[in-house]
LONU-94355 format. One record per residue (C-alpha): residue number from 0; x, y, z; residue in three letters. Coordinates in Angstrom, 1 decimal. Example, Ala and Ser with C-alpha at 12.3 -4.5 7.8 and 13.67 -1.06 7.14 Angstrom:
// residues 2
<atom 0; <12.3; -4.5; 7.8>; ALA>
<atom 1; <13.7; -1.1; 7.1>; SER>
***
This chain:
// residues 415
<atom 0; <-5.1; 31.7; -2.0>; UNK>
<atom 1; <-2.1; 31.3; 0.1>; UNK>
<atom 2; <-1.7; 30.2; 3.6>; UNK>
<atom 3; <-0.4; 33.7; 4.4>; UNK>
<atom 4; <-3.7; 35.5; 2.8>; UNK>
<atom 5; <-5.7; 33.2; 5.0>; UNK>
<atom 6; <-3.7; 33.3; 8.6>; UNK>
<atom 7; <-3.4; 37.2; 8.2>; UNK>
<atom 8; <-6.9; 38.0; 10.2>; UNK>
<atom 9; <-4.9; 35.9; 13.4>; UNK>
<atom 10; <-1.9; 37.6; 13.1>; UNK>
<atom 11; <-3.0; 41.2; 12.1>; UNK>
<atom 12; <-3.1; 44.2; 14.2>; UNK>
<atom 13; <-6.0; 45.3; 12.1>; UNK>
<atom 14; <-7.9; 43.0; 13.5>; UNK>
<atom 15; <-7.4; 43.2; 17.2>; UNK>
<atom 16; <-7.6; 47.0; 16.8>; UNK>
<atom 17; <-11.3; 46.7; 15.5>; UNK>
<atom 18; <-12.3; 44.1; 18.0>; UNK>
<atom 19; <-11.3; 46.8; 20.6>; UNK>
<atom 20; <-13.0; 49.4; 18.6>; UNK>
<atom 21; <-16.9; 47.0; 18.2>; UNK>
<atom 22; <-16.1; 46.1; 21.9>; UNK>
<atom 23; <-16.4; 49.6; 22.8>; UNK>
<atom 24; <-19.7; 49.6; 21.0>; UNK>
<atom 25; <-20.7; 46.8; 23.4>; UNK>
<atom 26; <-19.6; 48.0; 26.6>; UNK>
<atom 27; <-21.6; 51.3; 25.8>; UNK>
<atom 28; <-24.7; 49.6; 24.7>; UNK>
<atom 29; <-25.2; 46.9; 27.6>; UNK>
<atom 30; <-26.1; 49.9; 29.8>; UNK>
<atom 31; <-29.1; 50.5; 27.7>; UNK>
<atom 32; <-30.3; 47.0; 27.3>; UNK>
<atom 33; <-29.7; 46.7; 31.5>; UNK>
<atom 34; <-31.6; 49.8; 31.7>; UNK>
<atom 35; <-34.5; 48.2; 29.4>; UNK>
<atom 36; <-34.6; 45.0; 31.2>; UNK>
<atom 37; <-34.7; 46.5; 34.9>; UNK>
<atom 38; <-37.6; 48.9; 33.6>; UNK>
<atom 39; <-39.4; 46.6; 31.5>; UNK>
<atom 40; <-39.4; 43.8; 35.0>; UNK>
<atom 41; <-40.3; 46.5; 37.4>; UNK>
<atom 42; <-43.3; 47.2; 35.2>; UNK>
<atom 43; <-44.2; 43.5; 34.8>; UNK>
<atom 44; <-44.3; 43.0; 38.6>; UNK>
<atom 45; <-45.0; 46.0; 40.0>; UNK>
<atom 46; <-47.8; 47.7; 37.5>; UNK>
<atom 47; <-48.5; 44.4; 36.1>; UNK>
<atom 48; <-48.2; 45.3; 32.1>; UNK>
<atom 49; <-46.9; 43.4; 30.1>; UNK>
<atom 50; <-47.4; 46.3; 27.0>; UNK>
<atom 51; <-45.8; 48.9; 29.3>; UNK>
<atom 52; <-42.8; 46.2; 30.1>; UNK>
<atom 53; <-42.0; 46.1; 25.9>; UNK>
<atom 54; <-42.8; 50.0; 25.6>; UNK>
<atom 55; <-40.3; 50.8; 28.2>; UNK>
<atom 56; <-37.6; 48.1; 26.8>; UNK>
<atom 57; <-37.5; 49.2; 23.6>; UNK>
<atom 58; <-37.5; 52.9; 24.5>; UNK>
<atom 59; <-34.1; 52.2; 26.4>; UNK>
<atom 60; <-32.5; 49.8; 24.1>; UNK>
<atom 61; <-33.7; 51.6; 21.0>; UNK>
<atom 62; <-35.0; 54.9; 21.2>; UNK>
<atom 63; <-33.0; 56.6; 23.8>; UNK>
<atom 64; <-29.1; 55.2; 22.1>; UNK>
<atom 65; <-30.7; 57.3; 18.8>; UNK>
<atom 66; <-31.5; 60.1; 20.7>; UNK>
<atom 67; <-28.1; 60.2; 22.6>; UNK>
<atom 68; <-26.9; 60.0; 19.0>; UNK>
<atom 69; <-28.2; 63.6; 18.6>; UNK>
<atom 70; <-25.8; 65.2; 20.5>; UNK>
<atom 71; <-22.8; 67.1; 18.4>; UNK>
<atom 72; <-20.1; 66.0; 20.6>; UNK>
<atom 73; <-21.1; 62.3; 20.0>; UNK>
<atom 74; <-20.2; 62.3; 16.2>; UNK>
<atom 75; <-16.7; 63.6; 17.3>; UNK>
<atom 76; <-16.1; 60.7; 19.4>; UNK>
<atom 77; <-17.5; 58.0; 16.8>; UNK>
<atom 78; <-15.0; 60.2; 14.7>; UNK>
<atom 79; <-12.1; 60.1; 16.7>; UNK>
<atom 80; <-12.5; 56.2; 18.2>; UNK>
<atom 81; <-13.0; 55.0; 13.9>; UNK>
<atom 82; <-10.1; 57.1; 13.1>; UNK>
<atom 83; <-7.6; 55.7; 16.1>; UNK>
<atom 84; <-9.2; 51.9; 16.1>; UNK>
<atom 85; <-11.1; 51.5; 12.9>; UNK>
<atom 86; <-9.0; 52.1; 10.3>; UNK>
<atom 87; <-9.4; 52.2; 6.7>; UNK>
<atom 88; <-11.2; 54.8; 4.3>; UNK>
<atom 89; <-12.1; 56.7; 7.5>; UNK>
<atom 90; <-8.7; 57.4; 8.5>; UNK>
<atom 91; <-8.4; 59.6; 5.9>; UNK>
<atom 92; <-11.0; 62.1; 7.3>; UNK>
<atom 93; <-10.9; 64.5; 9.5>; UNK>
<atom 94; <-14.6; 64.1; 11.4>; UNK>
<atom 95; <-15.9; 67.3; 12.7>; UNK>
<atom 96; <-18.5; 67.7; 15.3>; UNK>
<atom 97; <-22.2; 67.7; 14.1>; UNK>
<atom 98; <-23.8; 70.5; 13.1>; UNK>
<atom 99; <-26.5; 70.2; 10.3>; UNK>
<atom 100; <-29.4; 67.8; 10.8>; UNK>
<atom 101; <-28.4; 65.5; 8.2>; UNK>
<atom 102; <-25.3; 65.3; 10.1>; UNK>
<atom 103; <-26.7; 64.0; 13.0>; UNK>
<atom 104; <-29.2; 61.7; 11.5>; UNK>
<atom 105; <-26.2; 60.1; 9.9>; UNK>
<atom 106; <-24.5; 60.0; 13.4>; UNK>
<atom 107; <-27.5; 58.6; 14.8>; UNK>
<atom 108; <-27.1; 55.4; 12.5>; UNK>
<atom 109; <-24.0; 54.8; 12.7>; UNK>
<atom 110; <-24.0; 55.1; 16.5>; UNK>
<atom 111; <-26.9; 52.1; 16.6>; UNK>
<atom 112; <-24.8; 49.9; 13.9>; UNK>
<atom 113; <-22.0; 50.6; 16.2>; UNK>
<atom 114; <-24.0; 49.6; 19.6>; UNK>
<atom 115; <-25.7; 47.1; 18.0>; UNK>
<atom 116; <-22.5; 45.0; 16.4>; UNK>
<atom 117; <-20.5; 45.8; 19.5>; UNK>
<atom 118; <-23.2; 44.0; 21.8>; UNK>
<atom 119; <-23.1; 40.8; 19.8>; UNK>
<atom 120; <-19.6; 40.9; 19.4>; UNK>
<atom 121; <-19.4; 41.6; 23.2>; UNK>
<atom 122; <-21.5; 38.3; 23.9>; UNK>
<atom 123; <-19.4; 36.1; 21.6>; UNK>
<atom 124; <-16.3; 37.5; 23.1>; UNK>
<atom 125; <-17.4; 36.5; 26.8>; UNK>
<atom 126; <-19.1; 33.3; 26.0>; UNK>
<atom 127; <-16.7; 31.9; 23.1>; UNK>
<atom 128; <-13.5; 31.6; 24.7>; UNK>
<atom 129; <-15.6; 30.7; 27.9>; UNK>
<atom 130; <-17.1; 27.5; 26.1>; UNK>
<atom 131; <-13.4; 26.6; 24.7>; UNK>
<atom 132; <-12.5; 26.7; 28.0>; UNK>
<atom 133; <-15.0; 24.6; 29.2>; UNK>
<atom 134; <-14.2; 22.2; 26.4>; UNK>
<atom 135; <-10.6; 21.6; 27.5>; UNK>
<atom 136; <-11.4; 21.2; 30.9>; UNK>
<atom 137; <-13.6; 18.4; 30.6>; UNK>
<atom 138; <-11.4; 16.5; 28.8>; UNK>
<atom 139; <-8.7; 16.9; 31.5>; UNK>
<atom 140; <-10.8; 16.1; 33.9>; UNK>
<atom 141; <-13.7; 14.4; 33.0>; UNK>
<atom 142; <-16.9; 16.1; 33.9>; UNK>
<atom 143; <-17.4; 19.8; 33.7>; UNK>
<atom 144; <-16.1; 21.7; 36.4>; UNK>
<atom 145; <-18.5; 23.7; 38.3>; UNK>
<atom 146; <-18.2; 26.8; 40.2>; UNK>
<atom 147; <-21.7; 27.3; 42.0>; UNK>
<atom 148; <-24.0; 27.0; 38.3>; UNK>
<atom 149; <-24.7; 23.6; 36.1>; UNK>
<atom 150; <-21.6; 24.1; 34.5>; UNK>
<atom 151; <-18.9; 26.6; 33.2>; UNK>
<atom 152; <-19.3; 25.2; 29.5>; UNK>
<atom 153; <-22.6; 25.8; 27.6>; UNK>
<atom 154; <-20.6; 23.1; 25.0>; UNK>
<atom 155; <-19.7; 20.4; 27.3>; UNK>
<atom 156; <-21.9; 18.0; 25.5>; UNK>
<atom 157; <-19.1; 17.8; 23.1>; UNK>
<atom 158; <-16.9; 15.9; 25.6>; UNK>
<atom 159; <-14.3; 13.4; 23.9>; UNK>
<atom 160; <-10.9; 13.3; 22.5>; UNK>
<atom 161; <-12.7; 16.0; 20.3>; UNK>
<atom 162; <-13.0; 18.7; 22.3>; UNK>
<atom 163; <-9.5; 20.6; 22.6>; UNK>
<atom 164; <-10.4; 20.7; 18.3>; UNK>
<atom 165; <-13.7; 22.2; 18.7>; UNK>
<atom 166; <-12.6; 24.9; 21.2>; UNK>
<atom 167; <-9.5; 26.0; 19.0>; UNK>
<atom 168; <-11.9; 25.3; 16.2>; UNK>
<atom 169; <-14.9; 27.9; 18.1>; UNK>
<atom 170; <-11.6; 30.2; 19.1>; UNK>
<atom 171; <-10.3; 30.9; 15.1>; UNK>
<atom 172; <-13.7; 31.1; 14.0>; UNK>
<atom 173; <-14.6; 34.1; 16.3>; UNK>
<atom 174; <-11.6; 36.2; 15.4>; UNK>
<atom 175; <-12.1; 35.3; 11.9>; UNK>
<atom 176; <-15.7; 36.2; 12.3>; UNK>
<atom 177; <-15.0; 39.5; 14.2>; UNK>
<atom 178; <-12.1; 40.3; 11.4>; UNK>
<atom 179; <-15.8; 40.3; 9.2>; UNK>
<atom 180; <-17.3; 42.4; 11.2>; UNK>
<atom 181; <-14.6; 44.8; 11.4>; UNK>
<atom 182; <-13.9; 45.3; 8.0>; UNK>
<atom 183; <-17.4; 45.6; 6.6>; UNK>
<atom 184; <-18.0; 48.2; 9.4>; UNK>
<atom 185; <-14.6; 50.3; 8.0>; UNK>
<atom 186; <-16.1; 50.0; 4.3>; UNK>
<atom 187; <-19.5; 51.4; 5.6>; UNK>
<atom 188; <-17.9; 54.5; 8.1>; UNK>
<atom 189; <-16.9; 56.9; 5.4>; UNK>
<atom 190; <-20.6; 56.8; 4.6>; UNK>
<atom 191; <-22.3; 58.0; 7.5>; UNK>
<atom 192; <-18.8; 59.3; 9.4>; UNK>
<atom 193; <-17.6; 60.8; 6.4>; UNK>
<atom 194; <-17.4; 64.2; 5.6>; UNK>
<atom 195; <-21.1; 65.4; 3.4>; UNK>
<atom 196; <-21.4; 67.1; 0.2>; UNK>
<atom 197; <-20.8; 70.4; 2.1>; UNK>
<atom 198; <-18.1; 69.7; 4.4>; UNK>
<atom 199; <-16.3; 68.2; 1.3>; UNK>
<atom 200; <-16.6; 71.4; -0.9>; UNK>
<atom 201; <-15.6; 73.6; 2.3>; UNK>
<atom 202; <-12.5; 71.4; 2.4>; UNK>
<atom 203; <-11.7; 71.7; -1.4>; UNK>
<atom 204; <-12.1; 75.4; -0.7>; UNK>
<atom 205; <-9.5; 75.4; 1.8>; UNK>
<atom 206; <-6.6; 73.6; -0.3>; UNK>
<atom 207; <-7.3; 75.6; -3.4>; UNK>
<atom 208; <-6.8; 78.4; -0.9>; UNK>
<atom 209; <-3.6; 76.8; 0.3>; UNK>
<atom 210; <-2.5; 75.9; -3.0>; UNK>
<atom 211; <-2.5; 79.4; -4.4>; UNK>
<atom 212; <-1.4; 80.4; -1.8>; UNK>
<atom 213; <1.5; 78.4; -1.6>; UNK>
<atom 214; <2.0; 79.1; -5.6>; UNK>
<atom 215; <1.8; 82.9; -4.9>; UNK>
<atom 216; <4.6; 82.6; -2.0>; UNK>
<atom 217; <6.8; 80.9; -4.7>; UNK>
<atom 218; <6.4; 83.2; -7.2>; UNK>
<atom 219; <7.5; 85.8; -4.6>; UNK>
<atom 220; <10.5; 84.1; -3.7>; UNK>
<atom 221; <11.6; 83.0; -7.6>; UNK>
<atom 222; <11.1; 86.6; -8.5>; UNK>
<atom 223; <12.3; 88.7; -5.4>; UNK>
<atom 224; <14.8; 86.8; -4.1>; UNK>
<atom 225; <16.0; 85.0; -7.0>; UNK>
<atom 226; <16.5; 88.7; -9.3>; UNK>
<atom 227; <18.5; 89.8; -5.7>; UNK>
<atom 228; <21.0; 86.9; -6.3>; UNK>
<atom 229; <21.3; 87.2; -9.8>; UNK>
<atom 230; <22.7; 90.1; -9.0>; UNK>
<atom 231; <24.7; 89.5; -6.1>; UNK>
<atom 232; <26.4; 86.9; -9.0>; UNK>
<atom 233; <27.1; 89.2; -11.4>; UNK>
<atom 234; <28.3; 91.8; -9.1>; UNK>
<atom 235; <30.6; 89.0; -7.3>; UNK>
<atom 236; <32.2; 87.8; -10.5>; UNK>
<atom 237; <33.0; 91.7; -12.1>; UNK>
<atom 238; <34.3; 92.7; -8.7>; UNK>
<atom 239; <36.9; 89.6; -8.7>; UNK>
<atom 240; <38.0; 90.1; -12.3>; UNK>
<atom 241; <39.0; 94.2; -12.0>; UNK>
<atom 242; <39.5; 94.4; -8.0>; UNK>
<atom 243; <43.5; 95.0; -8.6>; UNK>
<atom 244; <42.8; 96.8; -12.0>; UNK>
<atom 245; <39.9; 99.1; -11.0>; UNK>
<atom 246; <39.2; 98.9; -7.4>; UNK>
<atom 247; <36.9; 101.5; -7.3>; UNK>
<atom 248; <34.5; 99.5; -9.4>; UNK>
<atom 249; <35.0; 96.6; -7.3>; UNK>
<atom 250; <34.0; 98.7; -4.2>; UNK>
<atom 251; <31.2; 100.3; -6.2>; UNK>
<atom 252; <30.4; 96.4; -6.8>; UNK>
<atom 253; <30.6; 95.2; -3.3>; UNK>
<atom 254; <28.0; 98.2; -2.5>; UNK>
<atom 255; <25.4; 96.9; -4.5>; UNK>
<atom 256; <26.1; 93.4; -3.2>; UNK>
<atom 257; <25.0; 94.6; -0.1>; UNK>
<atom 258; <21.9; 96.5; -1.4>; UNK>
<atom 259; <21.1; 93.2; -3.4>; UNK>
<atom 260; <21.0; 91.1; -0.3>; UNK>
<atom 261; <19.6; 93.9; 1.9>; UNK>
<atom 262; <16.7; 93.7; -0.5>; UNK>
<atom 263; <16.9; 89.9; -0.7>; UNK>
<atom 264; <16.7; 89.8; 3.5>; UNK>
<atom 265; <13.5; 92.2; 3.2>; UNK>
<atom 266; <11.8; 90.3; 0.6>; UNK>
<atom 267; <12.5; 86.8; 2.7>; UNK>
<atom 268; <11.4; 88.5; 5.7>; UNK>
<atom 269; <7.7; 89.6; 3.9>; UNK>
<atom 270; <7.5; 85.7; 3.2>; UNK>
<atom 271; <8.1; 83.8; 6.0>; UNK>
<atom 272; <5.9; 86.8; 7.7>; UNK>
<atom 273; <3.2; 85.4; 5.5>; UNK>
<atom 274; <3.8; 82.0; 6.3>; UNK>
<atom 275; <4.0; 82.5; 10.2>; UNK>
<atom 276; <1.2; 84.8; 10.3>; UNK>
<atom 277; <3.4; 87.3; 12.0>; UNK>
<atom 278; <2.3; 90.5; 11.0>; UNK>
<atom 279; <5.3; 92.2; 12.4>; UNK>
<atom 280; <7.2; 90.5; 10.2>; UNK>
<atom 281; <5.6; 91.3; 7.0>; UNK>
<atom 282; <7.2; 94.4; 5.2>; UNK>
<atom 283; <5.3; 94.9; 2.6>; UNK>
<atom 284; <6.4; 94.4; -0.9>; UNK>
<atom 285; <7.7; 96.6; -3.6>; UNK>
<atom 286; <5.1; 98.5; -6.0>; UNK>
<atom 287; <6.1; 100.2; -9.4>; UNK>
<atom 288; <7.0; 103.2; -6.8>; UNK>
<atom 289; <10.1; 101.8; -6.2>; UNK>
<atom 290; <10.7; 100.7; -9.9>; UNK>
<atom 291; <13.4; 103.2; -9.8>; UNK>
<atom 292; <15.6; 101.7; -7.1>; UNK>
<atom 293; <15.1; 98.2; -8.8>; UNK>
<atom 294; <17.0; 99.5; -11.9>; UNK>
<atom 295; <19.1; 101.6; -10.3>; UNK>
<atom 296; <20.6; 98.2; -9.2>; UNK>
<atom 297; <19.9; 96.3; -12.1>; UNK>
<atom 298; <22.2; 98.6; -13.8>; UNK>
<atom 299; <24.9; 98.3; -11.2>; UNK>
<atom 300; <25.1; 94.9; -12.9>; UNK>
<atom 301; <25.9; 96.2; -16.3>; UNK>
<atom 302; <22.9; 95.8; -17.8>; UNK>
<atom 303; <22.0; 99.0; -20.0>; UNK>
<atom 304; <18.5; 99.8; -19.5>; UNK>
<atom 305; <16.4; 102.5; -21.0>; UNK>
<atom 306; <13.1; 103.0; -18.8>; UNK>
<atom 307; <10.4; 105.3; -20.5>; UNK>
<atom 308; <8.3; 105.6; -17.3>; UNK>
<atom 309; <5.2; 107.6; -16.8>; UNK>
<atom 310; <4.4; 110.3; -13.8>; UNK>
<atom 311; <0.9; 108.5; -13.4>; UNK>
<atom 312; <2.3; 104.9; -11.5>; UNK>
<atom 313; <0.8; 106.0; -7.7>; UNK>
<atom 314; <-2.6; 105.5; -9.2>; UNK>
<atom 315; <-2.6; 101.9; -10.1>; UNK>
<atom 316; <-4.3; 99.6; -7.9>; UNK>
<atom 317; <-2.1; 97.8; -5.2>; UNK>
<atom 318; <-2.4; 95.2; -6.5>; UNK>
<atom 319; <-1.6; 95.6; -10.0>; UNK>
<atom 320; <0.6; 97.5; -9.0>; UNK>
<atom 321; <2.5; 95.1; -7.0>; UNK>
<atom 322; <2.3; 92.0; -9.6>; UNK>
<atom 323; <3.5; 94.3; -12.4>; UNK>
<atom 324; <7.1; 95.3; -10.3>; UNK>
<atom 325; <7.5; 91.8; -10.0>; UNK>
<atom 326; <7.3; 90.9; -13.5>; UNK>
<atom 327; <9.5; 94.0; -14.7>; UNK>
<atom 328; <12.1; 92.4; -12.2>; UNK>
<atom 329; <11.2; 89.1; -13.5>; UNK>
<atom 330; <12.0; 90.2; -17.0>; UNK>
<atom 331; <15.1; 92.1; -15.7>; UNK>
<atom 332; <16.5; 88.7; -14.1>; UNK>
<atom 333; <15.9; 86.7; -17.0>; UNK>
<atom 334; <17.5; 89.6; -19.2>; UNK>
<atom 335; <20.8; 89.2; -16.9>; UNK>
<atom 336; <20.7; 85.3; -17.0>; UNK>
<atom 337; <20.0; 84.5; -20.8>; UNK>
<atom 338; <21.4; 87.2; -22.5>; UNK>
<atom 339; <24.2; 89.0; -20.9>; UNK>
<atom 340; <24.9; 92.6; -20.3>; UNK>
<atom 341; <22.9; 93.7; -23.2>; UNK>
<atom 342; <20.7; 97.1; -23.7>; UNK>
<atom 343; <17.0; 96.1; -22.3>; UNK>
<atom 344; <14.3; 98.7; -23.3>; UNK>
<atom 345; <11.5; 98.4; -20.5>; UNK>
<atom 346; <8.0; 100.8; -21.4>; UNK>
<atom 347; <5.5; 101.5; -18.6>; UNK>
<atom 348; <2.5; 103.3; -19.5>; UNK>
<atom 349; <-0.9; 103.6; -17.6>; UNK>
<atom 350; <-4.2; 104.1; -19.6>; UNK>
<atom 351; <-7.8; 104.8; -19.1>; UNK>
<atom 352; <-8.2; 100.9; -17.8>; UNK>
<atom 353; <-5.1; 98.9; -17.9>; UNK>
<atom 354; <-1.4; 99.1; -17.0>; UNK>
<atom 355; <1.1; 98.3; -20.9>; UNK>
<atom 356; <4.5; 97.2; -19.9>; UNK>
<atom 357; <6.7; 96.2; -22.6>; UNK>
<atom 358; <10.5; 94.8; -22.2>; UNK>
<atom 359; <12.9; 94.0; -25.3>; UNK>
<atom 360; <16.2; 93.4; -25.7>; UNK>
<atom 361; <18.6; 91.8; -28.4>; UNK>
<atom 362; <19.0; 87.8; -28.4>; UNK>
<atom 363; <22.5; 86.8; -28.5>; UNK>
<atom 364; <23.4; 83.5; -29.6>; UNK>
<atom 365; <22.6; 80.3; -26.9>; UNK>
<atom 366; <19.8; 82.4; -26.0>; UNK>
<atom 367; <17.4; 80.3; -23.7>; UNK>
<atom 368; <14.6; 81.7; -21.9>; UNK>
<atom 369; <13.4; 81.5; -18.3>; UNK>
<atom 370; <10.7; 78.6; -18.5>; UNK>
<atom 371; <10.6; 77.9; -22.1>; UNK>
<atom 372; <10.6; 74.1; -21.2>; UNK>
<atom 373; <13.9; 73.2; -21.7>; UNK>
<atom 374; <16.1; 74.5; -19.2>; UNK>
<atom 375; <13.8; 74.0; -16.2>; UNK>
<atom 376; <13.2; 78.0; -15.5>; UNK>
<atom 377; <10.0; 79.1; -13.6>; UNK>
<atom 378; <10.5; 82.7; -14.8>; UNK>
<atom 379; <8.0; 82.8; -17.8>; UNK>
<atom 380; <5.2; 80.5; -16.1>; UNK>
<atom 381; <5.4; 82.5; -13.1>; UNK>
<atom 382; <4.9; 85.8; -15.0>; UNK>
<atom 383; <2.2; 84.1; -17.1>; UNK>
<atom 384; <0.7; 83.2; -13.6>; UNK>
<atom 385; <0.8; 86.5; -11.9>; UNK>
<atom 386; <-1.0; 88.0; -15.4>; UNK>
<atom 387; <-3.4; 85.1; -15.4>; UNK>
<atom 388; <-4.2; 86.4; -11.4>; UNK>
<atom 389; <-4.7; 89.8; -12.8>; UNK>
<atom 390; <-7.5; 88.7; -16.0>; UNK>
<atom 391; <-4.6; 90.1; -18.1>; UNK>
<atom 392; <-2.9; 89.3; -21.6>; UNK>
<atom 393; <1.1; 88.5; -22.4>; UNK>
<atom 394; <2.8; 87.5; -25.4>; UNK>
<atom 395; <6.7; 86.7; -24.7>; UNK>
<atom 396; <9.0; 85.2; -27.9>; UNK>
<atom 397; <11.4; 86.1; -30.6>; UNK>
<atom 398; <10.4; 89.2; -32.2>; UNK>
<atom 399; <12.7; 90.7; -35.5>; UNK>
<atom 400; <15.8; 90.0; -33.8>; UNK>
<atom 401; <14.6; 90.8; -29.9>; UNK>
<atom 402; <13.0; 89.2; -27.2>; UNK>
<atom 403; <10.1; 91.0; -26.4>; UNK>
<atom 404; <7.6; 91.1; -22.9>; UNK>
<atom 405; <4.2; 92.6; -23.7>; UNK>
<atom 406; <1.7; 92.6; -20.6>; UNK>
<atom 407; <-1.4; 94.1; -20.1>; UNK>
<atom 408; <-3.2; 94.4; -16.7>; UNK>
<atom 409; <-6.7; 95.5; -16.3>; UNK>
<atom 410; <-6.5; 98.1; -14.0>; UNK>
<atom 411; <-10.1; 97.4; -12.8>; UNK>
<atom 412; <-11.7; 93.9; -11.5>; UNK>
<atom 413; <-13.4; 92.1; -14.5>; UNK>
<atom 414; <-15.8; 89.2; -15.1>; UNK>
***
């Protein structure tokens, strides 16, 4: 082992921070043990029982630092002081108040182990350095010095050219042995600090929560704003090849730029409404309702498409409804982006008990699809995601010639 290993208890902040953290322990339990001894020699001399004198010691120096232990706010504090001064595996917890009885039972012993290692730690902390002291004094001067009591050094028989080594000797050994004590007590806090069985399902609960959560705001963005810049592209690049030659196309082009990011600003403004909790700032988002202004600006593009759309779209759920516009936009975008200004044929029909929608349009050589695992698109995974959401089915490839999209979306919940 090298020297390094072995000096790092003396040099580490670790273990100073935890020798503050057990001497708290200490300075709260003396109280009790002064409270035990006052009792248990008042009822020694004054009542003259001895039984009673134990009874009421141990009462104060163990029963009544468990019961203290019961109260909720305590486990907070034990929490909070680990967390800060402890260090370790308990840092990584958050530690709530108690509030189930196994809870506080847990509390209760680690609030004694605390107490209890803080007092001896307190003890060897006053008398330790004390005796070194006393040690090195007697050698300078001869005899122990005296301040009123025998002597200041409970070591002094140790005087001799030896005793400046013993007290540095007595000084190392206490912080190594409180750099012990401080590290065994951070492997044992997650166990009765830590969160239980409950608290730790609760907390997987939460960031599943705020995982899909987080998945569902980026399939928003990918979808919403990303289609409104797709277009915005395509619109910007037509507009600066014919603005001499056909400047009324350009200023029909510039138009629907505006729409596009109009739409874009909306769709940005629903999100970071969601993610501020702010609900005056969530507009909420497109349904198949307004799946005729969506290709009325698709087509602004160039894209050709041919929507065979039923009369029956105001009665799917809301939200079916809303997942399926986003994955008709989806499949518009990636229909822009991978295979040019070609015809797309979208179908939209609405059954008994689930919502068919069907895209297809021709591959064109260097076709590459959104997400197929080479070029690093989230379009196809993000649809896949939004029908997995929905208990739904979709089948997206190469299909006699055309890329097809078939989803279907259970219009009711199911198992």
């Amino acid at each position: 082992m090298s020297p390094r290993i072995l000096l790092a208890p003396l040099t580490s902040g670790t273990t100073w921070r935890r020798w503050a953290y057990l001497i708290l322990g200490g300075a709260v339990a003396w109280p009790y043990v002064v409270a035990g001894l006052v009792l248990a020699m008042v009822a020694e001399q004054r009542l003259h029982s001895l039984v009673l004198a134990i009874v009421l010691a141990a009462f104060c120096i163990v029963a009544l630092p468990v019961l203290t232990a019961f109260m909720p706010v305590i486990r907070q504090l034990e929490g909070g002081a680990a967390r800060m001064l402890l260090g370790g595996p308990v840092a990584d917890h958050k530690v709530g108040r108690a509030t189930t009885w196994p809870d506080r039972f847990r509390t209760a012993g680690w609030f004694y182990a605390h107490l209890s290692i803080g007092a001896v730690v307190c003890t060897l902390t006053m008398v330790v350095p004390t005796g070194a002291l006393g040690l090195i004094l007697t050698t300078i001067t001869g005899d122990p010095p005296s301040l009123g009591i025998r002597t200041l050094s409970p070591l002094n028989i140790l005087r001799g050219p030896a005793a400046p080594v013993t007290a540095v000797v007595a000084l190392v050994a206490l912080v190594y042995a409180v750099a012990a004590l401080g590290a065994i007590t951070s492997i044992f806090a997650p166990a009765l600090l830590g969160p239980s069985a409950a608290e730790w399902q609760a907390e997987l609960d939460r960031r599943t929560e705020r995982l899909a959560e987080r998945n569902r705001l980026a399939r928003e963005l990918h979808d919403s704003v990303g289609h409104s810049l797709s277009v915005v592209t395509l619109q910007a690049g037509a507009a600066a090849r014919v603005l001499e030659a056909d400047p009324a196309f350009a200023k029909q082009a510039l138009s629907a730029i505006e729409e596009s990011a109009r739409a874009a600003l909306a769709d940005l403004d629903h999100v970071l409404g969601v993610l501020r909790e702010d609900p005056q700032s969530t507009t909420p988002p497109p349904t198949l309702d307004s799946l005729d202004e969506l290709l009325r600006s698709t087509r602004l593009t160039g894209l050709k498409v041919h929507a065979d759309l039923p009369s029956g779209l105001a009665r799917v759920p809301a939200a079916v409804s809303r997942e399926a516009y986003r994955i008709v936009q989806e499949g518009l975008t990636n229909a822009l982006r991978h295979a040019g200004k070609v015809p797309v044929d979208l179908r939209v029909s609405v059954e008994t008990d689930e919502l068919e929608l069907e895209m297809t349009n021709p591959l064109t050589p260097g076709h590459r699809p959104s997400g197929d695992g080479r070029g690093g698109g989230r379009g196809l995974p993000g649809m896949r995601e939004r029908v997995t959401v929905l208990r739904g089915t979709m089948i997206a490839g190469p299909d006699d010639g055309n890329w097809t999209v078939a989803v279907r979306l259970p219009l009711r919940a199911t198992r």
